[in-house]
N, C-alpha and C positions, 0 to 999 in steps of 0.2 A: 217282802224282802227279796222275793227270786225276781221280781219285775222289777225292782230297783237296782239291783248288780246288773242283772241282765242289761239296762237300759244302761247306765255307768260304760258297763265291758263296750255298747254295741258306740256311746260315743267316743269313748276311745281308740275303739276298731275305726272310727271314720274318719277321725282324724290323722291317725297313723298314716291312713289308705293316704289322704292329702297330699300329705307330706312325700310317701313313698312313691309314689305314682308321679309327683312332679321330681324327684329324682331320676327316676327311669327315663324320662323325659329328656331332662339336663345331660344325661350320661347316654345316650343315643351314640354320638360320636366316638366311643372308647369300645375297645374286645365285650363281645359276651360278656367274656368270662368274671372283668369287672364289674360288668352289669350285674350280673347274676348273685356277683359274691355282695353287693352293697343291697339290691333289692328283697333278695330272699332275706334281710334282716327283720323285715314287717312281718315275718312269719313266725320266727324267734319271737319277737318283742309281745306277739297277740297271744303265743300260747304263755308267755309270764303274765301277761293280762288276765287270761283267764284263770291259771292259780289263781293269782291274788284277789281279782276282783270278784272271780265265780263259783271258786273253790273246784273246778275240774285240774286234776295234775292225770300223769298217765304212767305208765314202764311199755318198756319195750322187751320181747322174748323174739332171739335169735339175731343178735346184733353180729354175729361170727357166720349170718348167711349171708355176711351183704358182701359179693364180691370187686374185685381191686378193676375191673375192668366195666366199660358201660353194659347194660344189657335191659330188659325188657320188667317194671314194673306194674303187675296188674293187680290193681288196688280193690278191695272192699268200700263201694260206693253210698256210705247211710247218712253223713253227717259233713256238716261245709269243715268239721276240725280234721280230718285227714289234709283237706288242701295245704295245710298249713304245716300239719306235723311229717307229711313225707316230705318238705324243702327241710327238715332242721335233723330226718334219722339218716336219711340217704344225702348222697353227693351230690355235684352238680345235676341238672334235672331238669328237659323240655315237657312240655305237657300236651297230651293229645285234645283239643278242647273244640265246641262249637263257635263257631265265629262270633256269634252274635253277644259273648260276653265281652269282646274287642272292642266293641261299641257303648260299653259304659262311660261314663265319667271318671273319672282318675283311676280308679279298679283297672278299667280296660287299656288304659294308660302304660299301667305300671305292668299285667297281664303283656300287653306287645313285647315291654323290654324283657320279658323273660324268654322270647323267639321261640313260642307256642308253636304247635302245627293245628291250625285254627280252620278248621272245616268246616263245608255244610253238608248238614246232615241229611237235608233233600236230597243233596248230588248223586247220591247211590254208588257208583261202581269207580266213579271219577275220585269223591272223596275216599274212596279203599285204596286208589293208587294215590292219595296226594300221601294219603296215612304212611305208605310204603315208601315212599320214596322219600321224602323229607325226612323220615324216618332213621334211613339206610344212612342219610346225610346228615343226623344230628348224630347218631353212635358214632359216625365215622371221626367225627370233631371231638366228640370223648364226653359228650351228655349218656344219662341215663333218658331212658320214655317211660314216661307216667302212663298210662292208662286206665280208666274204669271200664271196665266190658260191660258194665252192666247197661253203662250209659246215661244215667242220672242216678240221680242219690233214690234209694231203695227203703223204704220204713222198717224199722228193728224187726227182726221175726220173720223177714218175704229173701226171699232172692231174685234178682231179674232175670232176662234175658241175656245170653251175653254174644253181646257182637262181634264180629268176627276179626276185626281190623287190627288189632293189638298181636293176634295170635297169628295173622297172615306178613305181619311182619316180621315178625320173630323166626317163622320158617323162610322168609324170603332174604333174609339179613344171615341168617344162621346163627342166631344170638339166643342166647339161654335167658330165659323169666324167671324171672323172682314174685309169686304169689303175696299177699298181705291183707292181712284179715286183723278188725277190730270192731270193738263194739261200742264205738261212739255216738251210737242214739241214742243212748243210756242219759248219756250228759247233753247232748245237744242233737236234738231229734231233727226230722228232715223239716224245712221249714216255719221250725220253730223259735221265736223271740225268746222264750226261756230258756236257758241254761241252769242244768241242775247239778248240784257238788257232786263230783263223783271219781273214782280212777280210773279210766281208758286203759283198757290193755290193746295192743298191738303185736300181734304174730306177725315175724314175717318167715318163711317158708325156705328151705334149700331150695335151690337154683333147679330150675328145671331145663335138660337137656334137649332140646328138639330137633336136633339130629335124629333123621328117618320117620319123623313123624307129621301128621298134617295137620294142618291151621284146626279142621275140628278135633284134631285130636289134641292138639293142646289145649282147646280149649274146654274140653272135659275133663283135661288133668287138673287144669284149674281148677275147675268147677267141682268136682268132686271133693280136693282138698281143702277148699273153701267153705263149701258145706259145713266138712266134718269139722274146721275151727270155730265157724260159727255157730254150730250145735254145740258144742262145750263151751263157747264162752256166755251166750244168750240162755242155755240150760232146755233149750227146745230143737228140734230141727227143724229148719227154714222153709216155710209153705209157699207154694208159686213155683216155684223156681224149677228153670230148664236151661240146658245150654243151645245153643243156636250151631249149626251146622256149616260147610260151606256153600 
């Protein structure tokens, strides 16, 4: 039965993708900000998918941290259902991403019209200045920056690495992070065709100030906070896991 929803939800995830992806397209010509508000709707529409078809629903804890001005989102990397459910808790929203998902099929499509900062992760020190600067120029326009420090989706129970790029913008922008932690490999693990019935919860964190502080050290304020949510939510504390430095 979990391979038959599973299979149901994932045709109906492709064909949405279709659908949306050739609107991004269509809609090239008009502001962002229309872009954004018609394409982020495939994100809305997959997480009612996955209620109805998969029996995953979710809550959200700390919807009174999310502030009225853009700023710096750095995400809990386990599961492809965050992609979806930060475009429907947060506002508008560019996304820090590897180039190479640009280069899908209508995905990538519809991905472009959302005006990614789309890196290569080989580049090294060039992709930390595109992260930065594009960066500085999407808050400036009044987007939020998605970010995973971790850098790929991470398996339930580990923590990654976290890279520095998300946290060196944020002290070079002088924009406050918003952390967010959840435990979506429960219901949909990293690379997995099954979806299992379940509730996601999602924390997300008061704003963190980085004023006077350095790219590592915000990135241990993370990293520490993150932990300690994903130790209470997973009921374990997270093995692997280190933060990266400048």
């Amino acid at each position: 039965m979990l391979f038959i929803r599973s299979l149901l939800f994932g045709t109906a995830q492709f064909i949405t993708t279709v659908i949306f992806s050739t609107l991004g397209v269509l809609l090239w010509p008009f502001p962002f900000e229309v872009r954004y508000k018609i394409v982020s709707k495939w994100a809305r529409l997959n997480l009612w998918l996955l209620k109805v078809i998969c029996g995953i629903n979710y809550k959200v804890e700390g919807f009174e941290n999310i502030p009225n001005e853009p700023c710096i989102i750095m995400c809990k990397h386990q599961s492809a259902w965050e992609t979806l459910a930060l475009q429907v808790v947060f506002p508008q929203q560019v996304w820090v991403l590897k180039r190479e998902l640009l280069w899908i099929p209508f995905f990538g499509w519809g991905l472009a019209a959302l005006n990614p900062i789309a890196i290569d992760r080989g580049a090294g020190r060039k992709a930390l200045n595109q992260v930065v600067e594009q960066g500085i120029e999407r808050l400036a326009a009044g987007s939020f920056i998605v970010i995973f420090p971790e850098g790929t989706r991470v398996a339930t129970g580990h923590m990654g690495r976290f890279g520095i790029g998300g946290a060196k913008l944020a002290v070079e922008a002088k924009t406050n992070v918003i952390p967010v932690a959840h435990d979506a490999g429960k219901a949909w693990p990293k690379n997995s065709f099954i979806k299992k019935p379940a509730e996601i919860k999602m924390i997300i964190g008061e704003k963190i100030h980085v004023q006077d502080m350095t790219a590592a050290e915000v990135n241990k304020h993370v990293y520490q906070w993150m932990d300690t949510q994903m130790t209470q939510l997973e009921g374990n504390k997270p093995i692997n896991g280190y933060s990266d430095g400048e």
